[in-house]
N, C-alpha and C positions, 0 to 999 in steps of 0.2 A: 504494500500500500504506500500510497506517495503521502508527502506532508504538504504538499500543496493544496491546498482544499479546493483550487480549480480542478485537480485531476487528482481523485481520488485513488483510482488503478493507474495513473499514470497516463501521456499522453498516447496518441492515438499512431501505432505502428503499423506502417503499410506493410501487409504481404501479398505476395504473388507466391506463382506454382504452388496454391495450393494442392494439397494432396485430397483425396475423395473423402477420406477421413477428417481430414480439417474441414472443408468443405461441411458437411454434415453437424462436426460439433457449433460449428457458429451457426449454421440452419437451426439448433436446440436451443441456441442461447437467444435466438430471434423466437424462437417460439414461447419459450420460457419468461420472457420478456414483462409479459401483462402481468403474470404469475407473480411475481419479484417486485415488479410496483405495487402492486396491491398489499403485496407481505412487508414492502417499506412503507406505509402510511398506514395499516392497520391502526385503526384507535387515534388516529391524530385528529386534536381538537382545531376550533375552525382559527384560532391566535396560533397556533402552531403550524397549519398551511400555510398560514400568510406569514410566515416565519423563512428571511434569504438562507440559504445552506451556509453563504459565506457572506463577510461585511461588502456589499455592493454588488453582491451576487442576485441571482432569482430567488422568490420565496418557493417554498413545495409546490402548492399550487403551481405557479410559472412552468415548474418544471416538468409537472406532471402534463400539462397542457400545451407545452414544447415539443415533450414524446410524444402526443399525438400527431402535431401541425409538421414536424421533421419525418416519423415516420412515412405519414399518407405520401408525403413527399417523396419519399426512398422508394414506395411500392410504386406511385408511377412513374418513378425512371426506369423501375424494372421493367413494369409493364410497356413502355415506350421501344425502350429497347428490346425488348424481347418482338416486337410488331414491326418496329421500323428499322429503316437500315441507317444504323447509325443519328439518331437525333442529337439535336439538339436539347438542351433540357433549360426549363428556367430557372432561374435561382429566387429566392426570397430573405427575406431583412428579417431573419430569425429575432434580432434582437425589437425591433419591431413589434413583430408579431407579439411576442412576448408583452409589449403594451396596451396593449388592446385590453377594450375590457372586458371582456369573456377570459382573456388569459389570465386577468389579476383578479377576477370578484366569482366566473361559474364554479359552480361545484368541480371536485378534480371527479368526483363522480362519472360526469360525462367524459371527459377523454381516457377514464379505465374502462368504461364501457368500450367506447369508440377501439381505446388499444388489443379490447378482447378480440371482437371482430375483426379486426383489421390484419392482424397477427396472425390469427386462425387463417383466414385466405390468403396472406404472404408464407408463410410455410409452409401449404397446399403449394404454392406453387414452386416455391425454391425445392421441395421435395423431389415436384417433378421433374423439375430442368435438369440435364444432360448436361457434363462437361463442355460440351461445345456451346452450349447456352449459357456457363459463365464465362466464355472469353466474348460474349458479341458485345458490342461498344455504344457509348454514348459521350456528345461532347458538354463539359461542363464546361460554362463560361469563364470560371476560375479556376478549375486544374485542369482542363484539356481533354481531351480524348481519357477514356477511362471503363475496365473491363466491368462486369457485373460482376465478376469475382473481389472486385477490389472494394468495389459497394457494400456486397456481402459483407467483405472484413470491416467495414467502416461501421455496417450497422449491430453487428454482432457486436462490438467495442460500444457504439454509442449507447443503446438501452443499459448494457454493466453499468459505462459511466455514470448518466443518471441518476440510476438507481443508490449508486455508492455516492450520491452528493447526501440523498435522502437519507440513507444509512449513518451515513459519516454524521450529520448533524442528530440524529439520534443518539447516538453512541456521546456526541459529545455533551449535549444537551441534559441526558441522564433519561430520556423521553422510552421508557420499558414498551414492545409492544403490546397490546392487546388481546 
């Protein structure tokens, strides 16, 4: 575990050539995903979502409402890429989003719902994709050309992350779950 409270597991390590086997475990870490937020907010009161992980950071809430608006995002690049040949994708002002006032006042209720669903049919289909289905490409306007494999790793890393901002502030907090 890092001592940065930005990066709880640490920053975000790109890998390539995956193996089938890597492959597959980050497909469980994406599935497992919803599962994991839900088990870090267990019993948290409604001063404690609106509680940032770190000074300047997101509150819970934020972040739980991030994982969804990032997710949906992640699934139709996939799906983009997986239809098109080679898209384009757009980008969005995540921190942005994040101000919005569904991000800072709705219940995290709703984007645990939304991340059950959503997850459920993102692993349905990372299930199904073929090796040759994680090299097909898409371009991001800020890193460039980029495999679905690489997304993969990006998202499988991203929900941990998250999750261990919500954790980490528990832990320090003294916030016992539920």
């Amino acid at each position: 575990m890092s001592k940065d409270l930005r990066y709880p597991i640490g920053k975000f390590q790109w890998e390539d050539g995956l193996s089938e086997a890597r492959r597959r475990e980050m497909i469980e870490q994406i599935a497992e995903t919803p599962a994991k937020v839900r088990a870090a907010v267990a019993g948290l009161t409604e001063k404690q979502f609106d509680t940032p992980y770190r000074e300047g950071g997101w509150t819970v809430r934020q972040v739980v409402h991030h994982l969804a608006d990032s997710h949906l995002n992640a699934y139709v690049r996939f799906k983009l890429a997986m239809t098109e040949d080679e898209p384009t994708v757009k980008t969005y002002e995540e921190q942005l989003w994040a101000e919005t006032p569904d991000a800072k006042t709705a219940p995290a209720e709703l984007s645990l719902a939304l991340l059950d669903g959503l997850h459920e049919r993102w692993a349905m289909l990372l299930r199904s994709m073929s090796p040759a289905d994680f090299s097909r490409r898409f371009t991001h306007p800020e890193h460039g050309k980029m495999t679905l494999e690489r997304l993969l790793a990006m998202y499988a890393w991203h929900g941990r992350h998250h999750t261990a901002h919500i954790t980490s502030l528990r832990e320090r907090e003294g916030w016992k779950p539920s």
